[in-house]
C-alpha positions in Angstrom: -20.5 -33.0 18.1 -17.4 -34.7 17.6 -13.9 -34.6 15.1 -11.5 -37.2 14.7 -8.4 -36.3 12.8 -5.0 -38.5 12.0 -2.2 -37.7 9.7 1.3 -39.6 8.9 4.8 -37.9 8.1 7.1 -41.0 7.2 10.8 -39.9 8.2 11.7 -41.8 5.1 9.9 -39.2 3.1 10.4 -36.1 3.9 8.3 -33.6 3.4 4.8 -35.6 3.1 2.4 -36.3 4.9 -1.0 -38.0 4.3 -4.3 -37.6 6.9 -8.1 -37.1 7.2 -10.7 -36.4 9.6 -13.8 -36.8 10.5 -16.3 -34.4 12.2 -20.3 -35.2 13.3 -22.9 -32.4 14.2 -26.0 -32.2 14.9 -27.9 -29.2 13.0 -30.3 -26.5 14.5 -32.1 -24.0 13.0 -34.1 -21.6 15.3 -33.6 -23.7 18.7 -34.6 -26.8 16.5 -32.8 -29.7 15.3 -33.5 -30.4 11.8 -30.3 -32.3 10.5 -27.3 -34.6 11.5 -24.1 -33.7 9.5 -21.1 -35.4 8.8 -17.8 -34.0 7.0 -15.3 -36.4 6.1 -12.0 -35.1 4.5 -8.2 -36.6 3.2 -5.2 -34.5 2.5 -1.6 -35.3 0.8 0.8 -32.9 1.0 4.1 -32.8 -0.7 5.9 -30.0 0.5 9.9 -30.6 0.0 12.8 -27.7 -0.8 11.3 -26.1 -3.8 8.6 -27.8 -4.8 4.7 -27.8 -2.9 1.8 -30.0 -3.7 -1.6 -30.2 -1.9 -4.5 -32.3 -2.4 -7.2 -32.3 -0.2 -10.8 -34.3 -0.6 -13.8 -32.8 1.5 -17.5 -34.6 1.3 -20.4 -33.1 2.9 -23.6 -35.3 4.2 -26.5 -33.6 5.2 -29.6 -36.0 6.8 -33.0 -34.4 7.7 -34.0 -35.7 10.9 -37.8 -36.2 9.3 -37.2 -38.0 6.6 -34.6 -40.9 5.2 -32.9 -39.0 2.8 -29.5 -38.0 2.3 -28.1 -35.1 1.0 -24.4 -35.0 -0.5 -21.9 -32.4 -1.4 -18.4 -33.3 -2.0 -15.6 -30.7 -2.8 -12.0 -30.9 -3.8 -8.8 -28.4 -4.5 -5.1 -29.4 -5.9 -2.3 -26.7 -5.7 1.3 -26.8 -7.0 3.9 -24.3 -6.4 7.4 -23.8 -7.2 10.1 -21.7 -5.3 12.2 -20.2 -7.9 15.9 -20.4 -7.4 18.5 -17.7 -7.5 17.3 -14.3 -6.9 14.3 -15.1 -7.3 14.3 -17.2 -4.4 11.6 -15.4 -2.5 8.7 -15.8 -5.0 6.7 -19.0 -5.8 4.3 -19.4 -8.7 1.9 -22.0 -8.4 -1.5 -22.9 -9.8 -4.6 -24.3 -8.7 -7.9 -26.1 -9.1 -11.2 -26.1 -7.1 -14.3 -27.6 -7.0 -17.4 -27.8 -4.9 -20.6 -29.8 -6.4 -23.3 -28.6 -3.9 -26.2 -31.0 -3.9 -29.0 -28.9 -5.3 -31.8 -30.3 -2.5 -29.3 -30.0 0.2 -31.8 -28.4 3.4 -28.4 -27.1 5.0 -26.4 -25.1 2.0 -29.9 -24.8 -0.3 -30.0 -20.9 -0.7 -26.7 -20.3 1.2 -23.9 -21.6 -1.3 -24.0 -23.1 -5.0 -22.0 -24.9 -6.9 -18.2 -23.6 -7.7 -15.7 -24.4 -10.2 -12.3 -21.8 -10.4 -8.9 -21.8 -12.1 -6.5 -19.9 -9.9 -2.6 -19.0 -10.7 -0.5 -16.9 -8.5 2.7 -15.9 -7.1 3.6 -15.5 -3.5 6.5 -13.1 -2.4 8.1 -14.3 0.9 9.9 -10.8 2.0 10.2 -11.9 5.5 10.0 -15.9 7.4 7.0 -14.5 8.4 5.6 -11.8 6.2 4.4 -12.4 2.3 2.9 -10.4 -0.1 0.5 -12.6 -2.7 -0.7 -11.3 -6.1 -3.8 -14.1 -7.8 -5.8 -14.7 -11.2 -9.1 -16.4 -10.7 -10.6 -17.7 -13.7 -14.4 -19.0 -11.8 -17.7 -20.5 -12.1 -20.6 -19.8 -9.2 -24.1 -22.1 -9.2 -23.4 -22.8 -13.3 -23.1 -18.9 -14.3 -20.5 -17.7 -16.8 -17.4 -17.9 -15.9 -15.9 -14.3 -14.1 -12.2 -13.3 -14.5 -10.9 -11.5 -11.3 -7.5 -9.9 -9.9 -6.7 -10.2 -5.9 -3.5 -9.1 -3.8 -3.1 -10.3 -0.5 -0.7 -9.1 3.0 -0.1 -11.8 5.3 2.1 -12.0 8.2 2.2 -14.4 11.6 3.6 -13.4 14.9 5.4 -16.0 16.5 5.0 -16.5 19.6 7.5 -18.8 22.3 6.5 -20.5 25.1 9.3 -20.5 27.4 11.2 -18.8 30.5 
């Protein structure tokens, strides 16, 4: 296996950055090798004072190891929030868009994962620098079936840890 990954943060602009990657497998099923796959994906990020955006592109390319074909998958997700301002200051709406196009004859994903389309709008209460409490609306699609309305909450929190004497 291998990854390769770059990314740039101009000082001039502050608060982007731009980067991809690039990572090669081999597949196995059972103690046999059956595919070669390769994921190649780009981000922007805009993420300055009050205002997030994200943008990331992910394709997918599956290769049987018997045969010449080609199997490809690509997948893709924008997001923009905004931190509100006064006392609201600890809560950021934002909205976002996903989509994974799963090729149907794919011998990897085929039975594992379909197709997905969602419309998701949340906010995100930061209570702490490292603690936030997220309430979400998911309008979505799965492998072409009617589209599901659906309701999640989410803790998170990260413990930081220093290096140091």
């Amino acid at each position: 296996a291998f990854i390769l990954s770059a990314s740039l943060r101009p000082q001039n602009l502050f608060g982007f950055r731009v980067g991809g990657a690039m990572y090669g497998d081999r597949i196995s099923r059972g103690g046999v090798e059956f595919a070669d796959e390769l994921i190649g994906s780009g981000h922007v990020v805009w993420d300055r004072g009050r205002v997030e955006a994200i943008a990331e592109y992910i394709h997918v390319s599956h290769s049987e190891l018997t045969a010449e074909e080609s199997f490809s998958s690509p997948s893709w997700y924008a997001h923009v929030g905004y931190r509100l301002t006064g006392s609201l200051s600890d809560l950021t709406p934002y909205v976002r868009y996903e989509d994974l196009d799963i090729d149907e004859a794919d011998p990897v994903f085929t039975g594992f994962i379909g197709d997905y389309e969602g419309f998701i709008a949340g906010v995100r209460y930061d209570f702490e620098d490292f603690a936030a409490l997220k309430g979400e609306y998911r309008n979505e699609s799965f492998s072409g079936a009617d589209r599901t309305d659906s309701w999640f909450a989410q803790a998170s929190f990260a413990i930081p840890i220093s290096g140091g004497s």
